[in-house]
Jmol script that loads the backbone (N, CA, C; Angstrom):
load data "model"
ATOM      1  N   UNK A   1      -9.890 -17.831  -4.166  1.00  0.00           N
ATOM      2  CA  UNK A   1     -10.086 -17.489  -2.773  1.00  0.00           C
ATOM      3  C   UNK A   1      -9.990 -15.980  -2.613  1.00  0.00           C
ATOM      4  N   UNK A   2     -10.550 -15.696  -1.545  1.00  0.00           N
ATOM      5  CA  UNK A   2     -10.548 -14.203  -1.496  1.00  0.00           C
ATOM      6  C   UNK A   2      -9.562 -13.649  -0.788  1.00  0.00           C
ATOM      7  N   UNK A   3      -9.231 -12.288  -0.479  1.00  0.00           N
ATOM      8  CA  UNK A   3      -8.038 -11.962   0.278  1.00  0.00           C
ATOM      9  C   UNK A   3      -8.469 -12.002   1.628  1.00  0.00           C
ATOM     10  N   UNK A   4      -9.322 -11.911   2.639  1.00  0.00           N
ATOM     11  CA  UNK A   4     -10.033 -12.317   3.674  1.00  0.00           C
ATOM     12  C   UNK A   4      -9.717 -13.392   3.903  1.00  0.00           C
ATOM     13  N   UNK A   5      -9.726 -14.679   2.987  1.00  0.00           N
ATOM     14  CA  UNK A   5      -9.712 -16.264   3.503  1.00  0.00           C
ATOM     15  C   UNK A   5      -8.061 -16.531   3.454  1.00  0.00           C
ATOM     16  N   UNK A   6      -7.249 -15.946   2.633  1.00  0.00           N
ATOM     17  CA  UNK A   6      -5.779 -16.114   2.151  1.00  0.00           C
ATOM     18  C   UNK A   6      -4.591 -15.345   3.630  1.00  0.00           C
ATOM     19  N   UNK A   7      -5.520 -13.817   3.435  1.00  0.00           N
ATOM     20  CA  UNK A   7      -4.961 -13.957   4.966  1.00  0.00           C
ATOM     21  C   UNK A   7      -5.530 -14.242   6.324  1.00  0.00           C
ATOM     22  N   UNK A   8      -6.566 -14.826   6.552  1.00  0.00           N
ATOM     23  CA  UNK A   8      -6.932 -15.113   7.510  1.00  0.00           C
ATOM     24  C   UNK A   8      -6.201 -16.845   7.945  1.00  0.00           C
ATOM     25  N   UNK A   9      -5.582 -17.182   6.672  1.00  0.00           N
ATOM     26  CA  UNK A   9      -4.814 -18.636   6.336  1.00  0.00           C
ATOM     27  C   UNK A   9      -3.660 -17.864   7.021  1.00  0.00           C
ATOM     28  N   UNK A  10      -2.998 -17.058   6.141  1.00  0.00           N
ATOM     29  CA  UNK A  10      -1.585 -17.151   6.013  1.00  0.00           C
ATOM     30  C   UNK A  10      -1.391 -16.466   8.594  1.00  0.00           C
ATOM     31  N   UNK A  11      -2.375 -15.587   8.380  1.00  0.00           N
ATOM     32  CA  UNK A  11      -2.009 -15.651   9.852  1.00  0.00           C
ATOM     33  C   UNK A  11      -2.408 -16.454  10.970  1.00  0.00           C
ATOM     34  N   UNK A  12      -3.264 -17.298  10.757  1.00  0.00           N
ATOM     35  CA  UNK A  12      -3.342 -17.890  11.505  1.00  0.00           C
ATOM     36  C   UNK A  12      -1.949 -19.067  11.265  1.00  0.00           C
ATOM     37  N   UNK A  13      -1.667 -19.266  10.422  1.00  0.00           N
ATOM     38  CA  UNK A  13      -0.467 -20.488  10.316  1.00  0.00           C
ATOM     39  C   UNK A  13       1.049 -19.618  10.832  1.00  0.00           C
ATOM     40  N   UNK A  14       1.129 -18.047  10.780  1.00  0.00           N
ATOM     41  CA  UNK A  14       2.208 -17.759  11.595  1.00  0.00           C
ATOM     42  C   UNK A  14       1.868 -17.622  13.071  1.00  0.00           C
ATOM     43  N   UNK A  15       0.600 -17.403  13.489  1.00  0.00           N
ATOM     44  CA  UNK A  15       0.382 -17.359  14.879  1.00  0.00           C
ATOM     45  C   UNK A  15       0.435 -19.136  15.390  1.00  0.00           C
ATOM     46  N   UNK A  16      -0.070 -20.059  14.547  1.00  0.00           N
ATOM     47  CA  UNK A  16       0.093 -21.331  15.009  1.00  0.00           C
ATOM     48  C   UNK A  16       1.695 -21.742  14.900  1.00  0.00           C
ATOM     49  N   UNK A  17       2.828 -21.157  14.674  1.00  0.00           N
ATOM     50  CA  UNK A  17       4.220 -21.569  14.807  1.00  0.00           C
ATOM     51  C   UNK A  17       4.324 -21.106  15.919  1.00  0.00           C
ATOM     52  N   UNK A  18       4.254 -20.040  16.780  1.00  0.00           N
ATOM     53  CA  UNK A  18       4.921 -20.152  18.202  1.00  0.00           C
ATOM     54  C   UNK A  18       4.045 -20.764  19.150  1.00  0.00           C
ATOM     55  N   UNK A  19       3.051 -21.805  18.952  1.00  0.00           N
ATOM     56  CA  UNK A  19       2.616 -22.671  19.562  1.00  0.00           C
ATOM     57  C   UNK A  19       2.308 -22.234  21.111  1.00  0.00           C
ATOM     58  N   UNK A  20       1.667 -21.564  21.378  1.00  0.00           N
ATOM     59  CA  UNK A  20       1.043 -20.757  22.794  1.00  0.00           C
ATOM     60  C   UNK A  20      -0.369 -20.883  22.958  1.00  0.00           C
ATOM     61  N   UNK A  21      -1.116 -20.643  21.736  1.00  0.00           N
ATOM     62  CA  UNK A  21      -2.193 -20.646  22.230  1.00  0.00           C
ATOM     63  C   UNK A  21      -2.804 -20.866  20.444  1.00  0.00           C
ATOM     64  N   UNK A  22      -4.264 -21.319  20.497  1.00  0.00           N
ATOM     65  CA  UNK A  22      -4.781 -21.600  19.062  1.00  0.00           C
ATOM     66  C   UNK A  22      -4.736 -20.128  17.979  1.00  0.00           C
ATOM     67  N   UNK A  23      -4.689 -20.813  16.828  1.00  0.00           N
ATOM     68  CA  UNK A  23      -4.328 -19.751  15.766  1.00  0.00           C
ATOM     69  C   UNK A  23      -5.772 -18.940  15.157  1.00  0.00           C
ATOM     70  N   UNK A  24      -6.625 -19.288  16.180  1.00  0.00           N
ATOM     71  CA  UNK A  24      -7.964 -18.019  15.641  1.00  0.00           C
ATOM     72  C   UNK A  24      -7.860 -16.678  15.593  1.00  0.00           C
ATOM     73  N   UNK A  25      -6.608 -16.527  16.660  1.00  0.00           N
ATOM     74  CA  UNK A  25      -6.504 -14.405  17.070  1.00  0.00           C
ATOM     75  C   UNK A  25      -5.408 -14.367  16.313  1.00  0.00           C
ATOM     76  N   UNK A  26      -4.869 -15.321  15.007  1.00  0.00           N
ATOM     77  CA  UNK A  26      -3.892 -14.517  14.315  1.00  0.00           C
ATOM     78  C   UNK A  26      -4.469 -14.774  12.983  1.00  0.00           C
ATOM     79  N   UNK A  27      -5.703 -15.947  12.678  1.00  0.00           N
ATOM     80  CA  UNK A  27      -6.352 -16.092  11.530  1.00  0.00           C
ATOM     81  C   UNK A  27      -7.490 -14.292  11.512  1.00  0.00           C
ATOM     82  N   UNK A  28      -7.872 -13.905  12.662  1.00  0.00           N
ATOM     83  CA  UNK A  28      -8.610 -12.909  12.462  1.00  0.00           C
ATOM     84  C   UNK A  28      -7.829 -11.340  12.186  1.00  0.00           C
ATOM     85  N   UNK A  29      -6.804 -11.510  12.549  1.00  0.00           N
ATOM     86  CA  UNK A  29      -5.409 -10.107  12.930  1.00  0.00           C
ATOM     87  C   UNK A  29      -5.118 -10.706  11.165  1.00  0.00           C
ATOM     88  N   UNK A  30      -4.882 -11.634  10.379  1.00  0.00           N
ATOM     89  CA  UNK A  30      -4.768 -11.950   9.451  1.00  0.00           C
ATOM     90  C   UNK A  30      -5.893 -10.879   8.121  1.00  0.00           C
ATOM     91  N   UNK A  31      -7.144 -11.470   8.556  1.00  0.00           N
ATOM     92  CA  UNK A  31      -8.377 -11.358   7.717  1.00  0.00           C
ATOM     93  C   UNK A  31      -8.442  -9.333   7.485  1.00  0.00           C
ATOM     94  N   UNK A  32      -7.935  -9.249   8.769  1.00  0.00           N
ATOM     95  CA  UNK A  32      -8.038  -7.221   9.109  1.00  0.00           C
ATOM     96  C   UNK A  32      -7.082  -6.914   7.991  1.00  0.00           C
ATOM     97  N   UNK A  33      -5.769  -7.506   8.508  1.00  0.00           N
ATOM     98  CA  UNK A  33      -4.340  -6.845   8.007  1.00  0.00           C
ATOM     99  C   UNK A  33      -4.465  -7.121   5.938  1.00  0.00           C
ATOM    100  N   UNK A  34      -5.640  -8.040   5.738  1.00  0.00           N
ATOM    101  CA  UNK A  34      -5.703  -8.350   4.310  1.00  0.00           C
ATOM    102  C   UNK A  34      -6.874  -7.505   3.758  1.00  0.00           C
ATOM    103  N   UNK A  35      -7.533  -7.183   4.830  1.00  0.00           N
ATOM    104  CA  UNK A  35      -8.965  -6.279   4.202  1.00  0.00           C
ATOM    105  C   UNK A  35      -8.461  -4.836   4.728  1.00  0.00           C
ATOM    106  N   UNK A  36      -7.490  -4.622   5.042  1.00  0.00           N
ATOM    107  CA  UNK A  36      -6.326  -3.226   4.911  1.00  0.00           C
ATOM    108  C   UNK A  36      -6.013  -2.868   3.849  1.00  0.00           C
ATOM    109  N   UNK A  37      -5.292  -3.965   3.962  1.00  0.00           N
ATOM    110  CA  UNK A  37      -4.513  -3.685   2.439  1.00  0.00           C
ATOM    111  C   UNK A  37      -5.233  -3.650   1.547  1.00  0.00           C
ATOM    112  N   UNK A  38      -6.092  -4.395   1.120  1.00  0.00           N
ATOM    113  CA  UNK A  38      -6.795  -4.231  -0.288  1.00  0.00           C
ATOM    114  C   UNK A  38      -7.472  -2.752  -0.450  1.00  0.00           C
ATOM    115  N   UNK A  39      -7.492  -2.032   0.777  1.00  0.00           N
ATOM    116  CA  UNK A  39      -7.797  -0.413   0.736  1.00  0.00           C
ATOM    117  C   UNK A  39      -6.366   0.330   0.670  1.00  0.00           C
ATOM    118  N   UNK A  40      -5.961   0.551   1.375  1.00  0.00           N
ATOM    119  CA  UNK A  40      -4.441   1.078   1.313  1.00  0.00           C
ATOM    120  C   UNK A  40      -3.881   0.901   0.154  1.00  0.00           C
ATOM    121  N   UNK A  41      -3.398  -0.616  -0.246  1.00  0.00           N
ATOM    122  CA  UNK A  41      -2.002  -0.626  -1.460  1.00  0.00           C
ATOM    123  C   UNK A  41      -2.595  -0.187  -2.437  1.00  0.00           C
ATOM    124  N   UNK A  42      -4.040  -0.046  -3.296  1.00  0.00           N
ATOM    125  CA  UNK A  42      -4.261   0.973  -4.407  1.00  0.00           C
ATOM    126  C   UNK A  42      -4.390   2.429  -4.141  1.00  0.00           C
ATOM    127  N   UNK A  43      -4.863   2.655  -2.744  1.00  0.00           N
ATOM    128  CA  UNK A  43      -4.671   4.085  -2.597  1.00  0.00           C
ATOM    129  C   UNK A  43      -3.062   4.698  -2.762  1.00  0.00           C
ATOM    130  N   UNK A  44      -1.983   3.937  -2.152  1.00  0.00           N
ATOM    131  CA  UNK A  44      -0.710   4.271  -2.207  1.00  0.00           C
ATOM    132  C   UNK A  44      -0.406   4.370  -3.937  1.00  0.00           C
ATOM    133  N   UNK A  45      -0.626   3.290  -4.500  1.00  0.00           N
ATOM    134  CA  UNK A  45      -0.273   3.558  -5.598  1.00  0.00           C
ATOM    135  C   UNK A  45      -0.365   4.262  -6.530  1.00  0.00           C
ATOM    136  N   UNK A  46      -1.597   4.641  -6.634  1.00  0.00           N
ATOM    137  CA  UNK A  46      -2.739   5.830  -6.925  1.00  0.00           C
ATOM    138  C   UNK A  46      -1.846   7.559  -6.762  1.00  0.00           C
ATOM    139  N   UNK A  47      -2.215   7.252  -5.383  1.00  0.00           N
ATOM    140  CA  UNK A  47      -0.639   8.461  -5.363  1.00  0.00           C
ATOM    141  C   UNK A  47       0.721   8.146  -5.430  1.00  0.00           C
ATOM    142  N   UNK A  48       1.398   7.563  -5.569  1.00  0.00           N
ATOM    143  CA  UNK A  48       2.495   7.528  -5.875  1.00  0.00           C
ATOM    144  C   UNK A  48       2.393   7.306  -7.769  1.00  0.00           C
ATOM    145  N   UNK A  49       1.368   7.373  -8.744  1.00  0.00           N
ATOM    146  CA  UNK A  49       1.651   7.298  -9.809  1.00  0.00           C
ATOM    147  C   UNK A  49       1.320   9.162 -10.236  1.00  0.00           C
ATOM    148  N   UNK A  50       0.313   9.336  -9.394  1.00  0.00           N
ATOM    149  CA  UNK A  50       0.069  10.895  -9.457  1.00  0.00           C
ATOM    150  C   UNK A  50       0.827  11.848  -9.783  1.00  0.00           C
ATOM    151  N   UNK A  51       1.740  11.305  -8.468  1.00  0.00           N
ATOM    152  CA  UNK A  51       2.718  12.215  -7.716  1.00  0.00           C
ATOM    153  C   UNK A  51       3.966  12.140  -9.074  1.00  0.00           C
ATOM    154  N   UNK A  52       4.160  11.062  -9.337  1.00  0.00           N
ATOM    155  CA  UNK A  52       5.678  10.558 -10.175  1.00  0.00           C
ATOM    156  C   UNK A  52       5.392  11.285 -11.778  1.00  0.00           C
ATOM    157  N   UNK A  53       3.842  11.529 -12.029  1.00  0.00           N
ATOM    158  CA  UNK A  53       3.214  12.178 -13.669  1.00  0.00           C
ATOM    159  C   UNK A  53       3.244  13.574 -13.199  1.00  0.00           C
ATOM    160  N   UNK A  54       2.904  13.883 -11.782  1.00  0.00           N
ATOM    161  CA  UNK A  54       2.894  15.596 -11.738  1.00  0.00           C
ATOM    162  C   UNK A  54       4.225  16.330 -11.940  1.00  0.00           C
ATOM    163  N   UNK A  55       5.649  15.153 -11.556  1.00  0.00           N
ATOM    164  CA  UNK A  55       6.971  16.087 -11.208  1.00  0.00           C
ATOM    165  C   UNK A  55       7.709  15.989 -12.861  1.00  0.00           C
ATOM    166  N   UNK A  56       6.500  14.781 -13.389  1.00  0.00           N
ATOM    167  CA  UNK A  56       7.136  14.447 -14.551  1.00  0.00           C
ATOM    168  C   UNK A  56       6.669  15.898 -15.798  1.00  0.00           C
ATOM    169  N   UNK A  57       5.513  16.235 -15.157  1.00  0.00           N
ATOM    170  CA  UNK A  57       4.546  17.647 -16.002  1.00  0.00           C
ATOM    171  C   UNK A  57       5.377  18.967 -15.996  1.00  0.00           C
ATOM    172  N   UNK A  58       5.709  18.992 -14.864  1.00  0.00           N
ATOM    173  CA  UNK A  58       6.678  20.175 -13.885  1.00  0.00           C
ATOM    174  C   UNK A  58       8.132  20.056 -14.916  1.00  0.00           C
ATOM    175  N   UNK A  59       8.478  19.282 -14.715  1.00  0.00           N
ATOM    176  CA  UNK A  59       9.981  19.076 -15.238  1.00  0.00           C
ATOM    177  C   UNK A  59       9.682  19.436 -17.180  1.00  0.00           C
ATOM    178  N   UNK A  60       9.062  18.962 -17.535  1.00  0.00           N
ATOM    179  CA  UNK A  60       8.444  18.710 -18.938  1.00  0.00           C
ATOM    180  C   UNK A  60       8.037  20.561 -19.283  1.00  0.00           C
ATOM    181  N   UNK A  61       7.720  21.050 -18.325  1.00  0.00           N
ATOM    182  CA  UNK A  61       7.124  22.143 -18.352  1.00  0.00           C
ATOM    183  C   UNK A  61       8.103  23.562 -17.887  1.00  0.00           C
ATOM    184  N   UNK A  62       9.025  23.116 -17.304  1.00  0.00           N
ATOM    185  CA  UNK A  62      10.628  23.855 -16.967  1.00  0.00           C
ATOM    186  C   UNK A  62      11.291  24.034 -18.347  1.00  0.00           C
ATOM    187  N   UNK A  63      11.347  22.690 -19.254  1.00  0.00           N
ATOM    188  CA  UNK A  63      12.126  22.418 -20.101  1.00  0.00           C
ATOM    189  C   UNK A  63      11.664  23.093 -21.433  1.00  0.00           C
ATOM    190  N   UNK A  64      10.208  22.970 -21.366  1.00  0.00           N
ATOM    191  CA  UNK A  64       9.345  23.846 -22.626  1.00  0.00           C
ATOM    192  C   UNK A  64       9.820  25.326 -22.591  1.00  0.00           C
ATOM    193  N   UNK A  65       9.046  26.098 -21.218  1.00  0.00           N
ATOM    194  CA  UNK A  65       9.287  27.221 -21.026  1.00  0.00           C
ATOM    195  C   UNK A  65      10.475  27.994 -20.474  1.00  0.00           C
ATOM    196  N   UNK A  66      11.175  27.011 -19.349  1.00  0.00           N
ATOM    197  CA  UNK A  66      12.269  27.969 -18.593  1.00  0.00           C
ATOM    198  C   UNK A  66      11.894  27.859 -17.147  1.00  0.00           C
ATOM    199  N   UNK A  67      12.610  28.246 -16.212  1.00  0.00           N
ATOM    200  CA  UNK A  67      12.307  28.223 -14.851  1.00  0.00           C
ATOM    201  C   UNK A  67      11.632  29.186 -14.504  1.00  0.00           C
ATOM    202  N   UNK A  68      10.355  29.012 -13.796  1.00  0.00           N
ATOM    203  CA  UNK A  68       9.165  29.849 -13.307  1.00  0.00           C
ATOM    204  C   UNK A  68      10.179  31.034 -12.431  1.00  0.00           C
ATOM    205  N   UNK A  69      11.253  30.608 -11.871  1.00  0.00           N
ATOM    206  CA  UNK A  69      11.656  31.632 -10.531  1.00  0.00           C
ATOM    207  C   UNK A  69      12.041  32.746 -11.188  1.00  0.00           C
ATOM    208  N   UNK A  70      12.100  34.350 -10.805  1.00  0.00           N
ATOM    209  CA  UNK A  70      12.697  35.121 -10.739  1.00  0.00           C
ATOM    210  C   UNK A  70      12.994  36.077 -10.040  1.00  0.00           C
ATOM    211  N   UNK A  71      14.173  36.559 -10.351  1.00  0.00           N
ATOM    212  CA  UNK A  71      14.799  37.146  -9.109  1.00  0.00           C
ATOM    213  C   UNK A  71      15.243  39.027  -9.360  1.00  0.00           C
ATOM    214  N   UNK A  72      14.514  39.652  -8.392  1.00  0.00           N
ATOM    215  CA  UNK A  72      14.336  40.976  -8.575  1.00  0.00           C
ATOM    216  C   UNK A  72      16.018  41.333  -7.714  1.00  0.00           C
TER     217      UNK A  72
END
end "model"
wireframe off; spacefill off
backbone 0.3
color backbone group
């Protein structure tokens, strides 16, 4: 199944527990919040692996050479 049909499931079955009104406007708030994410959570990760190899380069690169700062 695709992530579209999984959350367009999974919200419509939490919008159908408080029993108010039919679960189509939480199967569709579902289908968005899953075709979000499948853009977002690799972009986040993407940078956050970037980010975690650049401080890891930096640090790696302090330790080779010495601290870039100096003080006149």
């Amino acid at each position: 199944m695709s992530a579209t049909t999984v959350g367009a499931m999974i919200g419509g079955a939490i919008d159908a527990m408080s029993g108010d009104d039919s679960a189509a406007d939480g199967a569709v708030i579902g289908a968005i919040s899953a075709n979000v994410l499948k853009i977002v959570l690799p972009l986040a990760v993407t940078y956050a692996v970037g980010w975690a190899v650049l401080r890891g380069a930096v640090e790696l690169k302090e330790r080779a050479f010495g601290s870039a700062k100096t003080s006149r």
